[in-house]
Structures are given as C-alpha cells and as structure tokens.
N, C-alpha and C positions, 0 to 999 in steps of 0.2 A: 622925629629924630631916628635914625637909623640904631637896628640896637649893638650891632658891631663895634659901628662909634662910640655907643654908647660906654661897652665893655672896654674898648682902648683906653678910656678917658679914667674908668673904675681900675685899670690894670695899674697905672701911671701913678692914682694917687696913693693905691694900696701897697705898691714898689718902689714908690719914691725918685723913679727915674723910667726914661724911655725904654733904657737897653734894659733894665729888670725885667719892665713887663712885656717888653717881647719875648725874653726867654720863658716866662710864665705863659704867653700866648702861643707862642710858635711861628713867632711872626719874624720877620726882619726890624730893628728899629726905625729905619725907611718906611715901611710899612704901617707901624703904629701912628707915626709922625706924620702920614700922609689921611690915615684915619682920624686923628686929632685935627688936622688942617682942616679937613672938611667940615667935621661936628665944630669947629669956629666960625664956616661960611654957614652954615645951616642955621645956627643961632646968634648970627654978627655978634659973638662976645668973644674977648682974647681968655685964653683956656690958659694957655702955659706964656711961663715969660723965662728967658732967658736969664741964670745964675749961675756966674762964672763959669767953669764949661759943661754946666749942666741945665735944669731948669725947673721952675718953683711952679707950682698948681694957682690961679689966681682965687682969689674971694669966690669967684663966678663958682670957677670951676670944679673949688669943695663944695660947695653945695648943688650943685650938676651931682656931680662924684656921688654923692649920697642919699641924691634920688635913683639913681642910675644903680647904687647896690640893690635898693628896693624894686627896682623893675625887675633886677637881675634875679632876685631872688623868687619873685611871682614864676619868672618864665624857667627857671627850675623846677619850681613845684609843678607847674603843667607839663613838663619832660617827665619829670618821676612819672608824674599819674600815666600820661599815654604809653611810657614804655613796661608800667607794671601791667598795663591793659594789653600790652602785643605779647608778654611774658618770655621775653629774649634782651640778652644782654645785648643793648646797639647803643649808638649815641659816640661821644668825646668821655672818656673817662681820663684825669688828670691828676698821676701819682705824686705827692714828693715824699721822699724817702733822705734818712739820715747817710754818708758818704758810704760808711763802710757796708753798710745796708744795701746801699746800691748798686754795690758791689759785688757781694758775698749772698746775696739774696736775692734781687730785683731780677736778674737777668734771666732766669728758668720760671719765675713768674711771669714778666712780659711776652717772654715766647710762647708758653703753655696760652695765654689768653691772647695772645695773637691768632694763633690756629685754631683755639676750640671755639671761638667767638669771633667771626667774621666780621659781623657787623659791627662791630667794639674799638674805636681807635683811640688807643692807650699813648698816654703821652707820661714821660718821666720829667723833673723837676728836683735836681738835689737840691737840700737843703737843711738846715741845724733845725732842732725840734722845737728851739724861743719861735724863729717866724715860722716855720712850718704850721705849728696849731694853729695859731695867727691866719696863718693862710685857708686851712679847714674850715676856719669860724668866718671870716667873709666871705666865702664861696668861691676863693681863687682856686682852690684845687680837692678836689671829691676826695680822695681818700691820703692821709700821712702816714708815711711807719717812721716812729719817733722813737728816741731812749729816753732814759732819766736813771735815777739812780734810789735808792730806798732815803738817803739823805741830803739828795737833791730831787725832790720829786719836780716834773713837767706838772707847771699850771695848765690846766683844761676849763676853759671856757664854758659858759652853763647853753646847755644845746647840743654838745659831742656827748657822741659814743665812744667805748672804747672796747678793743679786742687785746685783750694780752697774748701776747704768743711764746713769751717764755722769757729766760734767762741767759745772758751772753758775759760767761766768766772772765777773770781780766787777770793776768800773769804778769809778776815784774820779770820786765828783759834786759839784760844787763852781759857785758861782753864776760866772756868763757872763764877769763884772768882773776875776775872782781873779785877780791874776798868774800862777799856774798853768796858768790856762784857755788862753795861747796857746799852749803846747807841744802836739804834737801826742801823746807819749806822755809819761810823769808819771814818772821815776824814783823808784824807794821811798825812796833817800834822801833826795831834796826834798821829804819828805811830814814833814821835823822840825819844831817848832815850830808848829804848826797847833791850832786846834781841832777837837775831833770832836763827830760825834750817833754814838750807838750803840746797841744791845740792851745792857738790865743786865746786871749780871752775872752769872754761873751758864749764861749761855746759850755756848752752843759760839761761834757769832760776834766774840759778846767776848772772848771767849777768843783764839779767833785773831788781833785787833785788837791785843791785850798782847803775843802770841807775835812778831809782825811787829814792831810798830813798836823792842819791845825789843832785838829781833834785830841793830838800827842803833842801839843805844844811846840810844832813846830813849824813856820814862813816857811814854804818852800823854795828852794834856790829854782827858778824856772831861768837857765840859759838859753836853752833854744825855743821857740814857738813857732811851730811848722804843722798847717794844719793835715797834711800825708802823715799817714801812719807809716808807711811805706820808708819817707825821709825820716820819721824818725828814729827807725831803725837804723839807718845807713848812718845818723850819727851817733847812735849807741854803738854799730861798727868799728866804728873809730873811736871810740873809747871816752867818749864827749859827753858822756853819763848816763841815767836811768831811764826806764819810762815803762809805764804802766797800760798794756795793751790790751785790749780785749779780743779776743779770739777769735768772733767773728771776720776782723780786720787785719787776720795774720795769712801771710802765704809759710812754705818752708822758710826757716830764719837761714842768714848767711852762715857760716864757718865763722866761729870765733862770738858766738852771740847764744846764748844760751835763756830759756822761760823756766822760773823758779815762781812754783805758787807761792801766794801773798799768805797770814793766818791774821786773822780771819780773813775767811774770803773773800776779794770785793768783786762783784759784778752787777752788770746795768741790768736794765728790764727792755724789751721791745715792747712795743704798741702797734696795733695800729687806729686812727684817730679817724671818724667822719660826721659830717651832720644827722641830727638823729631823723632830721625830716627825709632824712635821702634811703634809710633803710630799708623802703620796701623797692627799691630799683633794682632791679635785676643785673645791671652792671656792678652795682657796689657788692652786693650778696655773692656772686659768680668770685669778683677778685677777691672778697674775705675767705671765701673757701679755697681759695688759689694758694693765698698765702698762707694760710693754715699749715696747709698738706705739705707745701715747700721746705718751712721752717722746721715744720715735728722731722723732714730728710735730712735736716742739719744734724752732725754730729759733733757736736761741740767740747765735747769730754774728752776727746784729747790734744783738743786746743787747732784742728784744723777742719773748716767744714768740706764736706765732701763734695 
C-alpha cells in the first residue's frame, strides 16, 4: 500500500472529514479523495461511506486508520534519525498555532526559517490548543504553540514536550463612555453584571471567561460569540459590551474604545508543544530556537507587540 494513501486515510480519520485533512495536508480535497479512491482499489474494501453531506470512516477503514498511525510513526522515527545524521534542518515541518499567535507571532517566525533553512518546507495550520495537542500527539503536525490559562491549564498528553515562552496579559476593553472606563485599574469584582463578546464555546478563552467571572459568583451574560478578536472589538465599538483581550491579539484600538487593567491580573501562558521522540531533529530544535528569540522581541507591556 502506497504510504501517501496511507496518510490521506490517517488525515481523514484523525479530522473527521475530507476538507480537515486537506487542509492539515496541503492538499486539495479532490486530492485526498482521489488518494482514498485509490487506497480502496488497492485493498478492494470501501474506506469511507457517504453521511449526509459529508462522510463516515467504515469498520475497515479505522482499523486501516490505526495501523497506518503506526507505520506513520516508524517512518518518522527513520526521518528523525537520517536527518539528525545529515545535521541540517530539511524535511516538511508542520506548525499549528493558536489564532492570535498566528498572527501576532507566526509570521517573522515562518520568514526567518524560510531563508535561514532552505531545505525546510514549513507549513502553518491554525488551530485552538483542545485539537492542536491532539494533533502533536498523533503525529499530525510537529510542532503546536498553544495557550492555557493557570486555571484552565491545556491537558498534555504523556509523550510531549513542552517549551514555555512566556506570558500574554489580557486588558478589559470597554468603550471610552463606560463608567468603568474612569478607573484607572478594573477590580474583577466590578466586572458583575456587564455584558460580554467572547470566543464560542469549546475554545480555552471561554473557558476561562466562565472559570473567572464564576469564581465571584457570577454566570456571565455572553451576548456575542465571535471567534475574531478583531470583531470583537468592533462590537465593544458600538457599545454592545465588555471583552477581555489579550495583548497579543490587539492592533491600535479604534476612538471611542479604551483597555483598563483587570486586579488581579489575568493572563494566559504560551507553549509551545511537540513529540518528545522528535527532539533530536534539527528541524524541530532550529524552529524552537526561532520561536524563542521571536517571542522574548515581543513587547508586551504595553499591551502592543512590535
């Protein structure tokens, strides 16, 4: 069996759908689907079956699927070994990073190791840090920069590494007007009865939005859920309530929109996440020192990075 196919079939059941793991692959989903096609002529068994307008992995093809992690994971370990033996970063190396990260961070990262490392074809993957680790810990993607929070810590799977790169403080933003806005810092407890913009649910952020404001005894009113930090600023603009941003994630705010520290402070933690079998790969070590040196260029302290 071809191991391409192989990997389309691992991408599919680890994504849950076609178009996931092409974007995890870099493929087209024409692409992957034509890769699946084939890995069904090659072993005359149906692989996927159509479910409503998507499509379900059959009996066959999870247990395909989960020998095919294990192949996948041998022909890793012989990639590490021969490229620790050439002692140059080369290969497919495969980021995901959290939104604002990817933003505020990723991009003077991917450049710096695009030119200092030729032979290195780095590929990016947004993604929340629930499946991102997820994805680390199957071998979908080499290295994750995740967040969590000190009372919503990210579970890490037993097998990763972790690199801490530091702290990303979080400001309530709230329009110019708000009686809030004249204090100079924002007690957690004066943050009851408010409205907020948030990330949906499932994302760590909200998470920590529920863990906080509960902490003071109190449900928070979530009206908007827009996962742009961006938009939810534009409806704090508009005077449509609170929201609690971290710095990383902020450009200039508009006129009319003012950031008042929170007491106590809250802010998240960055990571970044990979397999521990992959540490002596000169691609992983090269991008851990990459992102390092990036982050400590972050100046965070006064709530915009450089």
């Amino acid at each position: 069996m071809d191991l391409g196919r192989l990997r389309a079939l691992h991408a599919v059941a680890v994504h849950g759908s076609v178009g996931g793991a092409a974007s995890a692959l870099g493929f087209t989903p024409s692409a992957v689907s034509q890769q699946i096609a084939k890995l069904e002529r090659e072993t005359r068994t149906v692989l996927l079956e159509r479910q409503g307008r998507g499509v379900r992995l059959t009996d066959a093809a999870h247990r395909l699927a989960d020998t095919a992690q294990r192949v996948l994971a041998l022909v890793e370990q012989a990639e590490v070994t021969l490229e620790e033996q050439r002692g140059r970063a080369a290969g497919r190396l495969l980021v995901a990073s959290f939104a604002t990260a990817a933003r505020g961070l990723l991009p003077g990262v991917l450049a710096e190791l695009h030119v200092g490392f030729p032979e290195l074809e780095v590929r990016l993957l947004e993604s929340d840090p629930y499946p991102a680790a997820e994805l680390v810990a199957r071998g979908e993607v080499d290295l994750a920069v995740v967040q969590d929070w000190a009372s919503v810590p990210l579970p890490v799977q037993e097998g990763l590494d972790r690199l801490d790169l530091g702290t990303d403080p979080v400001d309530l933003l709230l329009p110019a007007d708000h009686p809030l806005a004249v204090l100079d810092a924002v007690p957690v407890t004066e943050l009851r009865g408010q409205r907020w913009t948030s990330v949906p649910p499932g994302n760590i952020c909200h998470d920590w939005l529920l863990h906080t404001m509960r902490e003071i005894g109190e449900e928070p009113d979530v009206r908007y859920q827009v996962g742009e930090f961006d938009t939810q600023i534009a409806l704090i603009t508009a005077g449509l309530g609170l929201g609690l941003v971290p710095r990383l994630a902020r450009g200039p705010l508009p006129p009319g929109v003012v950031a008042r520290p929170v007491t106590p402070e809250p802010f998240r933690r960055v990571h970044v996440l990979w397999r521990a079998q992959t540490s002596r790969r000169p691609a992983v070590t090269a991008a851990l020192d990459v992102l390092r040196r990036h982050w400590d260029a972050l100046d965070l302290r006064a709530g915009q990075p450089l």
